[in-house]
N, CA, C and O atoms as a DFTB+ gen file, in Angstrom:
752 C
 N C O
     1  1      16.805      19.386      -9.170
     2  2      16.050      18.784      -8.095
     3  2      15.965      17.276      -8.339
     4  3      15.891      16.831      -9.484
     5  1      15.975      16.512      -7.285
     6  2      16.273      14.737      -7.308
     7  2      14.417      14.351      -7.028
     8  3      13.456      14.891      -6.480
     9  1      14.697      13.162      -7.747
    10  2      13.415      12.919      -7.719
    11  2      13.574      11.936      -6.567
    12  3      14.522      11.226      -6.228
    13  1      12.176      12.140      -6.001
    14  2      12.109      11.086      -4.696
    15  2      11.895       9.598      -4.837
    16  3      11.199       9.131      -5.739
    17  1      12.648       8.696      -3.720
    18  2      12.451       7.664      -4.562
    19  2      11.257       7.294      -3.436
    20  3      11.025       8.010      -2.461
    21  1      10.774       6.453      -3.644
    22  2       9.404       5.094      -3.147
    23  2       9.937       3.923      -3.184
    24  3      11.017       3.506      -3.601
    25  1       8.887       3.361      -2.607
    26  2       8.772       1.727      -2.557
    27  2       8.199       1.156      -3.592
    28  3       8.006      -0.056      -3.676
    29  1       7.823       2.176      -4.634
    30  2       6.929       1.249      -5.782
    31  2       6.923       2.371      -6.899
    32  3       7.479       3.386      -6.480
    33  1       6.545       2.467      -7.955
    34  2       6.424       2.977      -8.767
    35  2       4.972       3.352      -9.644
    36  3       3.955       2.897      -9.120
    37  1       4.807       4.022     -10.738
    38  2       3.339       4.197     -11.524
    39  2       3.429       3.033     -12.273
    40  3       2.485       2.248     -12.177
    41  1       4.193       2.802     -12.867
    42  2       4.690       1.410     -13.876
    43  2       3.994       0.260     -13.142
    44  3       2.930      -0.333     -13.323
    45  1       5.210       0.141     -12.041
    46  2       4.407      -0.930     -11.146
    47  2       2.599      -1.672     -10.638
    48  3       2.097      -2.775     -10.422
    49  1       2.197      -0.255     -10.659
    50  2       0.759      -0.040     -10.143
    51  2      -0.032      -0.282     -11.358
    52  3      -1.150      -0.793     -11.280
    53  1       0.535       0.088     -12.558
    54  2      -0.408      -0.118     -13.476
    55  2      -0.612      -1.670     -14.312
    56  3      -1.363      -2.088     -15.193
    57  1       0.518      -2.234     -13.482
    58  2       0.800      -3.482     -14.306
    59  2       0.429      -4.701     -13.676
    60  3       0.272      -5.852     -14.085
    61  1       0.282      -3.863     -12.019
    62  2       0.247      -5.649     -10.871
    63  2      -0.684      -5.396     -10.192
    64  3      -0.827      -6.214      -9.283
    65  1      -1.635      -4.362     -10.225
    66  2      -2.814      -4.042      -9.481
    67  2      -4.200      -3.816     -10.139
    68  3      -4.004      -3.496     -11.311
    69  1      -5.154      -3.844      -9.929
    70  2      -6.572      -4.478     -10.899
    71  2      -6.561      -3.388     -12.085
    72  3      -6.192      -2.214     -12.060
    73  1      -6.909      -3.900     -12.774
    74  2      -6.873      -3.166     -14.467
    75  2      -7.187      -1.490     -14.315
    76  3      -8.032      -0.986     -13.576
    77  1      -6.547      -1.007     -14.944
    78  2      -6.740       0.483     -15.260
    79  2      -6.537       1.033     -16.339
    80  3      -6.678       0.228     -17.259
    81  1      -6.139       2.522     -16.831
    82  2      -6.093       2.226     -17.641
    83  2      -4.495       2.846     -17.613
    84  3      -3.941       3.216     -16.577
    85  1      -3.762       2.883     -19.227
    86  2      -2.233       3.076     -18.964
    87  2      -1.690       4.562     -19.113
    88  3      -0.541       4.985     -18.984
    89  1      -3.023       5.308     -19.463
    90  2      -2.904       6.942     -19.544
    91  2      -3.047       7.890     -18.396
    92  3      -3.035       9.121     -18.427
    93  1      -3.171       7.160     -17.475
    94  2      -3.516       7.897     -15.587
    95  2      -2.147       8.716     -15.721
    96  3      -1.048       8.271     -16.051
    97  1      -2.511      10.086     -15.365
    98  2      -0.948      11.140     -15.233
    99  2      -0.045      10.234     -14.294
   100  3      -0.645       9.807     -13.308
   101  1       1.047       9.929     -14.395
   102  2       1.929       9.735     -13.650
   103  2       2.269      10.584     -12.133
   104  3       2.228      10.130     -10.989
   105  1       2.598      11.909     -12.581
   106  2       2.525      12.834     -11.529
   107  2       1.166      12.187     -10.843
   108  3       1.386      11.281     -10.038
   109  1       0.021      12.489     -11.034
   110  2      -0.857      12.298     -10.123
   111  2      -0.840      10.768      -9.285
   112  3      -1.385      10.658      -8.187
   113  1      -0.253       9.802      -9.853
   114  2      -0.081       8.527      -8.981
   115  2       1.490       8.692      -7.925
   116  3       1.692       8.091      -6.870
   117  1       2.571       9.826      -8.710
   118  2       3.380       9.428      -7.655
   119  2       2.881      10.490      -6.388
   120  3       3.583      10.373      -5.384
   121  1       1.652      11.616      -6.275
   122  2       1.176      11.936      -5.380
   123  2       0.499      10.922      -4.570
   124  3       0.824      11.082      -3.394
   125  1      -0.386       9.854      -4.737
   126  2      -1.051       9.041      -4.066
   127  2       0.012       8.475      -3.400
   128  3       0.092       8.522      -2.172
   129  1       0.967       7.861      -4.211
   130  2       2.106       6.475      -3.909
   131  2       2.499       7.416      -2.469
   132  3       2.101       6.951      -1.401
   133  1       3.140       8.501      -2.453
   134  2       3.698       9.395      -1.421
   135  2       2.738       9.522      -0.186
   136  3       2.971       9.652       1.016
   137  1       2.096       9.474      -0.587
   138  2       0.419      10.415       0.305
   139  2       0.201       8.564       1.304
   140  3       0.189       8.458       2.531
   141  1       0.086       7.589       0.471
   142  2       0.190       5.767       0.991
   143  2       1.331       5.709       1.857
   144  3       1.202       5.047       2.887
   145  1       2.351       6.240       1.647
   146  2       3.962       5.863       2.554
   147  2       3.743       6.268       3.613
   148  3       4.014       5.504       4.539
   149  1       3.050       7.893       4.013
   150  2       3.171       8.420       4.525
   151  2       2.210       8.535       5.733
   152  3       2.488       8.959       6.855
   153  1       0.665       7.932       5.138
   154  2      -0.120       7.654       6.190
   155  2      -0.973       5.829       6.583
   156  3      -1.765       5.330       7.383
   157  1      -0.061       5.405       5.297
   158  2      -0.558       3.404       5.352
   159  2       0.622       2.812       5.955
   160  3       0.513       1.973       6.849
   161  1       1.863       3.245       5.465
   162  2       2.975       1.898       5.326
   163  2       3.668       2.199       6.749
   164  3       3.607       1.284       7.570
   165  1       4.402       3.541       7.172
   166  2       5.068       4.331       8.128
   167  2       4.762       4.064       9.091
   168  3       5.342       3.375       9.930
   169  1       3.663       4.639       9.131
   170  2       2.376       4.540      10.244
   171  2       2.863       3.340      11.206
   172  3       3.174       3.642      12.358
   173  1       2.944       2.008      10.795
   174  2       2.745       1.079      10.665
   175  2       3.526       0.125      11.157
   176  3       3.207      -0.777      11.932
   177  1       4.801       0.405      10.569
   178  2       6.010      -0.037      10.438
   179  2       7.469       0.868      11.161
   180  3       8.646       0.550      11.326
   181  1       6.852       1.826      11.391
   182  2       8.587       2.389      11.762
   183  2       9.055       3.197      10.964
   184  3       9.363       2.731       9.867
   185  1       9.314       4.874      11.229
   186  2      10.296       5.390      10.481
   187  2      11.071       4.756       9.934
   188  3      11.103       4.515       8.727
   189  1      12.300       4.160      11.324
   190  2      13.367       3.406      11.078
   191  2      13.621       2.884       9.819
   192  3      14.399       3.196       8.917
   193  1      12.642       1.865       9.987
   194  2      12.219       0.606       8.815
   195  2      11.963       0.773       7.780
   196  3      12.310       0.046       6.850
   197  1      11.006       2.206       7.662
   198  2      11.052       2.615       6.301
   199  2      11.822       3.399       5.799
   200  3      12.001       3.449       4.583
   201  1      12.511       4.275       6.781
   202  2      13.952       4.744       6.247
   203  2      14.935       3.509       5.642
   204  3      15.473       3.438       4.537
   205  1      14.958       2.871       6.408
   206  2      15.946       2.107       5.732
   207  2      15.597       1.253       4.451
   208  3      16.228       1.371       3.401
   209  1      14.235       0.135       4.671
   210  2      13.850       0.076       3.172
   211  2      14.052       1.098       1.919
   212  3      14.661       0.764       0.902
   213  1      13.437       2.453       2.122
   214  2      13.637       3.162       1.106
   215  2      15.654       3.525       0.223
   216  3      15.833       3.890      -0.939
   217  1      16.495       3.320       1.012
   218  2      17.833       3.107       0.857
   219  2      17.942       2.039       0.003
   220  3      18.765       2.217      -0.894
   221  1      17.322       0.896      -0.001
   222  2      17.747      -0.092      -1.196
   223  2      16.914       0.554      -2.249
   224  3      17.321       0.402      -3.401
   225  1      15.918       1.187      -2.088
   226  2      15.350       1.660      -3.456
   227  2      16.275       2.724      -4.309
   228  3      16.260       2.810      -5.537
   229  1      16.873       3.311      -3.649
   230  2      17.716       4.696      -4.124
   231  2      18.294       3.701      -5.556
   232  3      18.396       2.480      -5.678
   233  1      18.490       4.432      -6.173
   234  2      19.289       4.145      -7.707
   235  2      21.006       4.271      -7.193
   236  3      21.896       3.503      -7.557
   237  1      21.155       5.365      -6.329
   238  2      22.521       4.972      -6.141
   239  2      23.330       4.205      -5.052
   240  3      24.557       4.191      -4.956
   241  1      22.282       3.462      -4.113
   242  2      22.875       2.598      -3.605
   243  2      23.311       1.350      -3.878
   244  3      22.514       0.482      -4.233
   245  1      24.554       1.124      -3.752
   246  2      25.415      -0.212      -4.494
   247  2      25.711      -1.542      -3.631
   248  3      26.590      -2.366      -3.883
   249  1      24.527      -1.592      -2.245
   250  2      24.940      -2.399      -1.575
   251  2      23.661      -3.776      -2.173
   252  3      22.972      -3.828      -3.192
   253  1      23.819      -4.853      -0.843
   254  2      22.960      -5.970      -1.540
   255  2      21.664      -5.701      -0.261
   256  3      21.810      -5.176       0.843
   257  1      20.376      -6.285      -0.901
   258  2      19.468      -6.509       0.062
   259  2      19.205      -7.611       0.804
   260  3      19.153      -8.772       0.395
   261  1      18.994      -7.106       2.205
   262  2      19.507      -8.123       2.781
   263  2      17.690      -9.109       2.877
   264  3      16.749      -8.367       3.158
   265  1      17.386     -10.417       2.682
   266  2      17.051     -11.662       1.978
   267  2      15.686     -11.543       2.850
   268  3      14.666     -11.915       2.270
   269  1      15.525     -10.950       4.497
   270  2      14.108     -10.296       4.934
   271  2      13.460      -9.286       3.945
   272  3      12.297      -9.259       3.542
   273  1      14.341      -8.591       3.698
   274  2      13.530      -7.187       2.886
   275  2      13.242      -7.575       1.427
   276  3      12.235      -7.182       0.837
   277  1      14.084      -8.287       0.930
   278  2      12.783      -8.756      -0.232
   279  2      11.954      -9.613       0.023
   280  3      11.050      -9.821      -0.787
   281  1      12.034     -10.291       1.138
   282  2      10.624     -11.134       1.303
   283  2       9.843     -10.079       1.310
   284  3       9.061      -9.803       0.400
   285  1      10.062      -9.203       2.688
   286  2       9.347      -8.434       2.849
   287  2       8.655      -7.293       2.102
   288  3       7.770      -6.700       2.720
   289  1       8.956      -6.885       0.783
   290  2       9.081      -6.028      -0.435
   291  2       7.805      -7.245      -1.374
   292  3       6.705      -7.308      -1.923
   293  1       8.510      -7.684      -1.149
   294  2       8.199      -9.010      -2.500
   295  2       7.056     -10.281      -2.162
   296  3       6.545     -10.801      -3.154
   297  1       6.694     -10.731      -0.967
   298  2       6.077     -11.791      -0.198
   299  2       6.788     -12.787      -0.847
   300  3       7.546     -12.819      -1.816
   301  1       6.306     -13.663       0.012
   302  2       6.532     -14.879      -0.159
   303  2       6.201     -15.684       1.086
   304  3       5.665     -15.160       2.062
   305  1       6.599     -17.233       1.019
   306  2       6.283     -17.527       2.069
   307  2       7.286     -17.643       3.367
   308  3       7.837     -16.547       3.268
   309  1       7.914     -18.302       4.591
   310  2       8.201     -18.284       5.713
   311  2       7.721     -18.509       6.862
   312  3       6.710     -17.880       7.176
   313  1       8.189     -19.273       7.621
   314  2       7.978     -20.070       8.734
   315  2       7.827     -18.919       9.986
   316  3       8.353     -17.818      10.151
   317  1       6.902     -19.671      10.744
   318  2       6.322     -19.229      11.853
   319  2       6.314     -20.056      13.340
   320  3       6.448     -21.270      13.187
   321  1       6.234     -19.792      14.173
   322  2       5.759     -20.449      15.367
   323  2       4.828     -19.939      16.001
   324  3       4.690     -18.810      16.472
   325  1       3.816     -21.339      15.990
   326  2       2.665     -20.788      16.712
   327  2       2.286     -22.374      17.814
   328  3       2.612     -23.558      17.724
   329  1       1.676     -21.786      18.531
   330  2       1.400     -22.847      19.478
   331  2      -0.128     -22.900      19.444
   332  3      -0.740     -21.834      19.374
   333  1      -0.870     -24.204      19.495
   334  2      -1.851     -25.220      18.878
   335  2      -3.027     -24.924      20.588
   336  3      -2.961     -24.183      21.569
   337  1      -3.644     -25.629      20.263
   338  2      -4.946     -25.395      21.405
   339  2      -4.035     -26.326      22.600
   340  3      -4.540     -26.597      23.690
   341  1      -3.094     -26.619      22.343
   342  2      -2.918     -28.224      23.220
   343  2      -1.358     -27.481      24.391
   344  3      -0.752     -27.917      25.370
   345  1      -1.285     -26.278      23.600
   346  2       0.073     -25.426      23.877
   347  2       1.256     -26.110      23.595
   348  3       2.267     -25.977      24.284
   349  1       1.156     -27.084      22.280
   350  2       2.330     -27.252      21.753
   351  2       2.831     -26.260      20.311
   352  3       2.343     -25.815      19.272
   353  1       4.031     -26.280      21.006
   354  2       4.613     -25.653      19.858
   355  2       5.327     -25.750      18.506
   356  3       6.551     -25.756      18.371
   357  1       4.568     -25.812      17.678
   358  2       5.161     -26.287      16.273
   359  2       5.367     -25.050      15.534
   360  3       5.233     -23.889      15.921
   361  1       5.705     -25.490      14.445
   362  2       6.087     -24.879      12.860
   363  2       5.091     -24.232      11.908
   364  3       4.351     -24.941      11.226
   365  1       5.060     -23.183      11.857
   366  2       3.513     -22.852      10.494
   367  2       4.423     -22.079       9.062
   368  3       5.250     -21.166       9.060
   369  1       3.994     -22.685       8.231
   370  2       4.666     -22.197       6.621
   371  2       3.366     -20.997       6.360
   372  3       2.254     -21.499       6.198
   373  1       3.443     -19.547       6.313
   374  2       2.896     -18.565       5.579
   375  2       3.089     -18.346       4.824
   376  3       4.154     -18.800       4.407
   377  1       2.333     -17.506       3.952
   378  2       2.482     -17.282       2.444
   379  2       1.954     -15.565       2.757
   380  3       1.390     -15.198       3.788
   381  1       2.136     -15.113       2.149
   382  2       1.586     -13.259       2.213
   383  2       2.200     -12.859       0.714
   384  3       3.029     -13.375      -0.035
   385  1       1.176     -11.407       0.658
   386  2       2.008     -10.592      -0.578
   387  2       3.049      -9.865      -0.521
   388  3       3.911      -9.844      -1.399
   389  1       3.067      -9.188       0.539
   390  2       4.081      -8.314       0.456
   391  2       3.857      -6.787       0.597
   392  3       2.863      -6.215       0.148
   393  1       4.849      -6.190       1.248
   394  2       4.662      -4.402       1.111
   395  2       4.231      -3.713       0.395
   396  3       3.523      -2.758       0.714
   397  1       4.620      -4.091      -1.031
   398  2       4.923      -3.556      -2.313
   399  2       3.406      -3.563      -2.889
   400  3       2.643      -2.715      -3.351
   401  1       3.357      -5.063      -2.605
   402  2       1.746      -5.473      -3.308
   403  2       0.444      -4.272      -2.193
   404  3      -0.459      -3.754      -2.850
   405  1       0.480      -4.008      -0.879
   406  2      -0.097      -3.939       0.014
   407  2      -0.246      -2.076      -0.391
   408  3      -1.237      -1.361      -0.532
   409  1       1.101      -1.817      -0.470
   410  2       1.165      -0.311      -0.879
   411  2       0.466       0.689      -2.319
   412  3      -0.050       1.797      -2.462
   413  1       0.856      -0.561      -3.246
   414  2      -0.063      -0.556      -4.213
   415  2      -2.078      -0.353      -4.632
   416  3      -2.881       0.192      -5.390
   417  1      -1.907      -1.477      -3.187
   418  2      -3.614      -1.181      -3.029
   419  2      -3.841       0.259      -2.264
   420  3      -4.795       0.999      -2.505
   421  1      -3.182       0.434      -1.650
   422  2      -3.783       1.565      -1.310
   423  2      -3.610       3.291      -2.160
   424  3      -4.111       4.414      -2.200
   425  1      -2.729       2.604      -2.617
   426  2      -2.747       3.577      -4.484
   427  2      -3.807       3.887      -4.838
   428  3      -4.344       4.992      -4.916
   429  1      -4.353       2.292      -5.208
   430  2      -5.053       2.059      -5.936
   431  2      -6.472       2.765      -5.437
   432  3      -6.871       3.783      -6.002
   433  1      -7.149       2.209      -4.433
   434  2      -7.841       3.048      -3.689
   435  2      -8.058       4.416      -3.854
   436  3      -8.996       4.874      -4.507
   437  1      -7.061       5.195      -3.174
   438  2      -7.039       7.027      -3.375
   439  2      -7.623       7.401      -5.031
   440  3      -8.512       8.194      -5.340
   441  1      -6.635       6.382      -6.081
   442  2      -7.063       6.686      -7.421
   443  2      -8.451       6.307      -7.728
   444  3      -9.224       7.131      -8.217
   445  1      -8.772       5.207      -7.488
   446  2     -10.181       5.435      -7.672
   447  2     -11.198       6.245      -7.018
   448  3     -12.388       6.329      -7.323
   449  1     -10.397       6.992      -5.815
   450  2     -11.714       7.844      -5.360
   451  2     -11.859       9.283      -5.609
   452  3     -12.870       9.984      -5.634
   453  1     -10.548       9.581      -5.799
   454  2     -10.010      11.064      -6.596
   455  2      -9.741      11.121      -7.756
   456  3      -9.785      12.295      -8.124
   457  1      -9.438      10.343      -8.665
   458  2      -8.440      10.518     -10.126
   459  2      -9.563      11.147     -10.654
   460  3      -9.135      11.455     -11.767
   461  1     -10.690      11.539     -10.609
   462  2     -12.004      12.076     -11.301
   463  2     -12.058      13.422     -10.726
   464  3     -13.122      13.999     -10.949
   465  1     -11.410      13.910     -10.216
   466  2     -11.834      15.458      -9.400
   467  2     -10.450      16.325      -9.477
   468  3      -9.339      15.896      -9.166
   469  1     -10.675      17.296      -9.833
   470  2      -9.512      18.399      -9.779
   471  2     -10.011      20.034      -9.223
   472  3     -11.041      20.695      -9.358
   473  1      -8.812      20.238      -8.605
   474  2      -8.578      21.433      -8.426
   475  2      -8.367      22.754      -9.021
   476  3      -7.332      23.337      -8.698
   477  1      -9.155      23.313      -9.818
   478  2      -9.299      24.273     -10.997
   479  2      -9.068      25.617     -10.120
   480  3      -8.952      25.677      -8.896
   481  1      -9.019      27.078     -11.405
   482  2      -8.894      28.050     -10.857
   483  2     -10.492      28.224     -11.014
   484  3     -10.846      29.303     -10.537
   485  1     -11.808      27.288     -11.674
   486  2     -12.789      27.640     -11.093
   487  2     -13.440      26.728     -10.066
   488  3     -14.670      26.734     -10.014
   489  1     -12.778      25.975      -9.275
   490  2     -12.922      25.595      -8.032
   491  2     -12.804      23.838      -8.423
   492  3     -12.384      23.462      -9.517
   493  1     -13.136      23.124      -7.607
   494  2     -13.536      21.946      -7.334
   495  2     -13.915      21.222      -8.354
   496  3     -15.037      21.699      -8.530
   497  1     -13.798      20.465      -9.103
   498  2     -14.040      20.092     -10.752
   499  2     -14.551      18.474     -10.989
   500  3     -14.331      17.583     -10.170
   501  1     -15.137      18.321     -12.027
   502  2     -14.981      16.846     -12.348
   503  2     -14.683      16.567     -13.397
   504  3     -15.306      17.219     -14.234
   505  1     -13.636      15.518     -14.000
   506  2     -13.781      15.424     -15.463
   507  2     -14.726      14.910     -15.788
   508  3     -15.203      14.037     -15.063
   509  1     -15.457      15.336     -17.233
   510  2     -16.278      14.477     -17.854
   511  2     -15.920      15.467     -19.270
   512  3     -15.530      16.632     -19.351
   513  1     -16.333      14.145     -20.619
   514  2     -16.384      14.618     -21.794
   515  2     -17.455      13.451     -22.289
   516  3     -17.915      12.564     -21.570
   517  1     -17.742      13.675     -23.710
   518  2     -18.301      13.283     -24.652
   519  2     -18.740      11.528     -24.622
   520  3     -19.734      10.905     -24.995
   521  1     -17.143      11.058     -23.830
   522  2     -16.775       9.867     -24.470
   523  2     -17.132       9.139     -23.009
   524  3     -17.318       7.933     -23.172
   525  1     -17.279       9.590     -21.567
   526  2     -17.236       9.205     -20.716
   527  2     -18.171       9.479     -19.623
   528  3     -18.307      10.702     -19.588
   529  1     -18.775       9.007     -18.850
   530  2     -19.310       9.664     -17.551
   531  2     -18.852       9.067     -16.298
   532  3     -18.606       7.883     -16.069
   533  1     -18.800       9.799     -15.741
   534  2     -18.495       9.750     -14.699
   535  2     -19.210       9.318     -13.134
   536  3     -20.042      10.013     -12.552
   537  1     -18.546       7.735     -12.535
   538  2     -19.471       6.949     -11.748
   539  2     -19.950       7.848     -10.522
   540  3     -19.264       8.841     -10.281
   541  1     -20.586       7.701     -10.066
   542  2     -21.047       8.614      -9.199
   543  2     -20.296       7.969      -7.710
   544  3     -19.728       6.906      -7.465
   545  1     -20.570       9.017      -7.009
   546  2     -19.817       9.087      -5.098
   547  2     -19.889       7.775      -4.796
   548  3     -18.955       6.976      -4.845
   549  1     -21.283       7.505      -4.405
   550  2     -21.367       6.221      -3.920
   551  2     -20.970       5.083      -4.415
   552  3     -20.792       4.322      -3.464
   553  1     -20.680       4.434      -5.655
   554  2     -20.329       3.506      -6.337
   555  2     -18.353       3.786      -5.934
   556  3     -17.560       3.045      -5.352
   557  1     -18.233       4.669      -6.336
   558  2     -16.384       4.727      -5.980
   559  2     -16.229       4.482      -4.823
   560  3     -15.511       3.515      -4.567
   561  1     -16.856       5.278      -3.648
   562  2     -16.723       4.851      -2.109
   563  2     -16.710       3.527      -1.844
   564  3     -15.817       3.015      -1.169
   565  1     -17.829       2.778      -2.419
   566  2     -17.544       0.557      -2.007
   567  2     -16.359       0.306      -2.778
   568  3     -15.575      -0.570      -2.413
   569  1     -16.124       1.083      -3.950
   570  2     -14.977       0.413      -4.597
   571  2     -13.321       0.696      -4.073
   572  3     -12.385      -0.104      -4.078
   573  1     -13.345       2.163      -3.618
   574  2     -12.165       2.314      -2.585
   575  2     -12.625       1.552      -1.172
   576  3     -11.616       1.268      -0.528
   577  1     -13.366       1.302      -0.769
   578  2     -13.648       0.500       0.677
   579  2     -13.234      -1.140      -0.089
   580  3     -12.533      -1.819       0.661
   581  1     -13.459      -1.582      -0.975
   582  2     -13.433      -2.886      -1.141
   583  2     -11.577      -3.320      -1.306
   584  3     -11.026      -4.290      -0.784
   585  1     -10.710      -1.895      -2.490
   586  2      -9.625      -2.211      -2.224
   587  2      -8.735      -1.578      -0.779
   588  3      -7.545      -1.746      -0.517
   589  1      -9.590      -0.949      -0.133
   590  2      -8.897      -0.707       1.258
   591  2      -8.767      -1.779       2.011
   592  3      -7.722      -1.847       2.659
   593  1      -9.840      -2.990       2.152
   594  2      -9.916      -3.663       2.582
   595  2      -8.708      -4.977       2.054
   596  3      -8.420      -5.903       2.812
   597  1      -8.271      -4.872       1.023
   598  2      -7.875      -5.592       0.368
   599  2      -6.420      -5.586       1.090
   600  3      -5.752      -6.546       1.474
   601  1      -6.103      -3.988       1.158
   602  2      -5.005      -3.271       1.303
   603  2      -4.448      -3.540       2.981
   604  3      -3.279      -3.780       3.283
   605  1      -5.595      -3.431       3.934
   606  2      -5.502      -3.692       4.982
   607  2      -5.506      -5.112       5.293
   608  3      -4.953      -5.334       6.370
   609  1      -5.908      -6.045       4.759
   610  2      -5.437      -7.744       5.177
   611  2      -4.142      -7.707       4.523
   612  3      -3.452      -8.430       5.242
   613  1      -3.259      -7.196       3.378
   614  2      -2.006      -7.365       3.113
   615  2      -1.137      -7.043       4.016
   616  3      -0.167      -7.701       4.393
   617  1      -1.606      -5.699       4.469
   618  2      -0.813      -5.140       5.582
   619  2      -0.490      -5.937       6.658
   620  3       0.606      -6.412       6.954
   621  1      -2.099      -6.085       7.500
   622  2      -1.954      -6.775       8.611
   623  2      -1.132      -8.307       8.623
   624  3      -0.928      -8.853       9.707
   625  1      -0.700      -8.923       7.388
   626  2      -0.352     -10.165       6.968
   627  2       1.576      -9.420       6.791
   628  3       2.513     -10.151       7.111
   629  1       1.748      -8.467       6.446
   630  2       3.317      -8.089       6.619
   631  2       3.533      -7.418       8.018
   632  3       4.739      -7.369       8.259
   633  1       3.026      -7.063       8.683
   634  2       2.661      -6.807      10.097
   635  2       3.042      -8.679      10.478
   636  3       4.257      -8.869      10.406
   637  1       2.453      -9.632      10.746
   638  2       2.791     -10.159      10.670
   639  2       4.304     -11.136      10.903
   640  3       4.868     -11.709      11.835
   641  1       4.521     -10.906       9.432
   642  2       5.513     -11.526       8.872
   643  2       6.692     -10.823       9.965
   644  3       7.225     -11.564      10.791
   645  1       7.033      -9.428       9.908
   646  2       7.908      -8.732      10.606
   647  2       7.763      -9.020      11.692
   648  3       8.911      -9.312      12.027
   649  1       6.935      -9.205      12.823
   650  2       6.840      -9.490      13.989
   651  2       7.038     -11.344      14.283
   652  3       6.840     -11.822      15.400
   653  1       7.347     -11.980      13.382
   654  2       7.665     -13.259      13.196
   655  2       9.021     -13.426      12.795
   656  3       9.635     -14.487      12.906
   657  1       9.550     -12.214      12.260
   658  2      10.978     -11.632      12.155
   659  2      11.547     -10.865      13.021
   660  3      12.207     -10.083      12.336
   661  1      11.675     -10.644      13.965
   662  2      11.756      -9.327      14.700
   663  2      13.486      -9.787      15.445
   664  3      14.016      -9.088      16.308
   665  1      13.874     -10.564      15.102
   666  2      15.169     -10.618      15.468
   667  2      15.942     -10.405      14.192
   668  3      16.878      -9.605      14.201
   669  1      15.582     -11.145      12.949
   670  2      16.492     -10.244      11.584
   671  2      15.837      -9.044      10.557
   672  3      16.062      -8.726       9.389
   673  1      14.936      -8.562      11.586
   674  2      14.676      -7.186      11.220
   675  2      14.173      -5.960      12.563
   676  3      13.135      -5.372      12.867
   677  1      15.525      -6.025      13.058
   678  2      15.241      -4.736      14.518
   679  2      14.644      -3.496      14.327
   680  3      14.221      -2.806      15.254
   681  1      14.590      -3.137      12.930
   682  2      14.099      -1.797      13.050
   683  2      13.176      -1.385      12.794
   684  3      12.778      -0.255      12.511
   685  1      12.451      -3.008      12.943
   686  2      10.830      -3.113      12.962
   687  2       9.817      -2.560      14.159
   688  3       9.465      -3.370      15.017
   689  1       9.458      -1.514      14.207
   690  2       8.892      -0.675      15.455
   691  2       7.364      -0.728      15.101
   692  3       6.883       0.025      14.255
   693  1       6.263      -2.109      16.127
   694  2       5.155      -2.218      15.241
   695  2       4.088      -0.677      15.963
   696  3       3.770      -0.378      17.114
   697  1       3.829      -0.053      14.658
   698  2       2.767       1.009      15.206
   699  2       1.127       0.513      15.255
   700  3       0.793      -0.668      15.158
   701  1       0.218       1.600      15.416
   702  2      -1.193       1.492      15.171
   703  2      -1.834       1.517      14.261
   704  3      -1.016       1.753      13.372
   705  1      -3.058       1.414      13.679
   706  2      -3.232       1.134      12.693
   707  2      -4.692       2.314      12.763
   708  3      -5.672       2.061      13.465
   709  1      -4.606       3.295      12.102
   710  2      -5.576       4.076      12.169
   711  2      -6.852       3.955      11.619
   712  3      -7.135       3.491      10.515
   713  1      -7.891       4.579      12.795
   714  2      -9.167       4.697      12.239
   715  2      -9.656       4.846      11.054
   716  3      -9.212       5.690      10.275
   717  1     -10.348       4.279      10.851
   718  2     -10.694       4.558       8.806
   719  2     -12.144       5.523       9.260
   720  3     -13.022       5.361      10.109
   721  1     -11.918       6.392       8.405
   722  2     -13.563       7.221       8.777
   723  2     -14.308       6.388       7.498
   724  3     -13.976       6.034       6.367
   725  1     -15.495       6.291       8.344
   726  2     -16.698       5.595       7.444
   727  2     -17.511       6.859       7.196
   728  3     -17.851       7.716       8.012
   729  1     -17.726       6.791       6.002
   730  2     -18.830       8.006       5.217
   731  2     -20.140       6.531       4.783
   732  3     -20.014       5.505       4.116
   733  1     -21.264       7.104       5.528
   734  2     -22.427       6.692       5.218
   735  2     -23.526       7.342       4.400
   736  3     -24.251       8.244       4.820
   737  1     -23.591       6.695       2.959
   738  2     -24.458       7.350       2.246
   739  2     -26.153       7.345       2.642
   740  3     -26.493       6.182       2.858
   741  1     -27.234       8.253       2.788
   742  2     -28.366       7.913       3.252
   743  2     -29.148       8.402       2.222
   744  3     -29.463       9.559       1.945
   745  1     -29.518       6.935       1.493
   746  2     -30.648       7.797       0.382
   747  2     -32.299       7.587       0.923
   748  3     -32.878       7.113       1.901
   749  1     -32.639       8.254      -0.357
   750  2     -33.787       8.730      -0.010
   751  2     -35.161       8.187       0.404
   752  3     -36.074       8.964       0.680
């Protein structure tokens, strides 16, 4: 069986996204990374687009990438046109992170709001031992809301970028951007 490829990796996530630690199961991050493609990046962007991004990721493709998609992978900056209060039209230099960086946060996110809970054969679980306790609901919820948020201005900033590209990247199809359910804690 072939392993699937992504846009990013556990390596990746653990090295360019806010401190963690370097023992997180792997398996369990390339579930998040998958679970992010499928309802953050896609969503978003276009089968198309992400079909085809994911093709330069393959290990056995031997072609070159073409110089949008690692911006777009990678950020950086690139020129814009925007027109001024006066309706002239000039030049704007952006700067953004990138897919990669954007996809990551929302890794990051899921892991901090699940990596503490498992699915046992005696039901619903939490880790805890000796050495650790475990933060409670509400404290993880601002902290996945704070990198969702993080996750969603990257996005909306490669959103962006592609639609400022949309002639050397056609298979940019811009989608919607889904409701986030808000869970409101009510204490006592």
């Amino acid at each position: 069986m072939s392993q699937a490829i992504h846009l990013t990796s556990p390596d990746s996530i653990k090295k360019n996204i806010r401190p963690m630690s370097q023992h997180i199961d792997v398996d369990r991050i390339l579930v998040y990374i998958d679970e992010a493609e499928q309802l953050n990046i896609k969503p978003r962007i276009g089968d198309s687009l992400y079909l085809d991004l994911l093709k330069y990721y393959d290990p056995n493709f031997e072609g070159n990438i073409p110089e949008e998609y690692k911006t777009l992978m990678n950020g950086g900056t690139y020129e814009r046109v925007i027109s001024d209060v006066c309706r002239e039209i000039r030049m704007e230099t952006k700067y953004f992170k990138g897919l990669k960086t954007t996809l990551e946060y929302y890794v990051y996110a899921k892991l901090v709001k699940n990596n503490v809970n498992n699915l046992t054969r005696f039901g619903y679980t939490q880790k805890e031992n000796q050495y650790s306790s475990s933060i409670e609901l509400k404290q993880r919820l601002v902290a996945e809301k704070d990198a969702l948020a993080v996750a969603d201005l990257y996005m909306d900033e490669c959103i962006e970028y592609l639609k400022s590209n949309h002639e050397k990247i056609p298979l940019f199809r811009f989608g919607k951007a889904r409701n986030r359910l808000n869970i409101k804690i009510i204490g006592k």
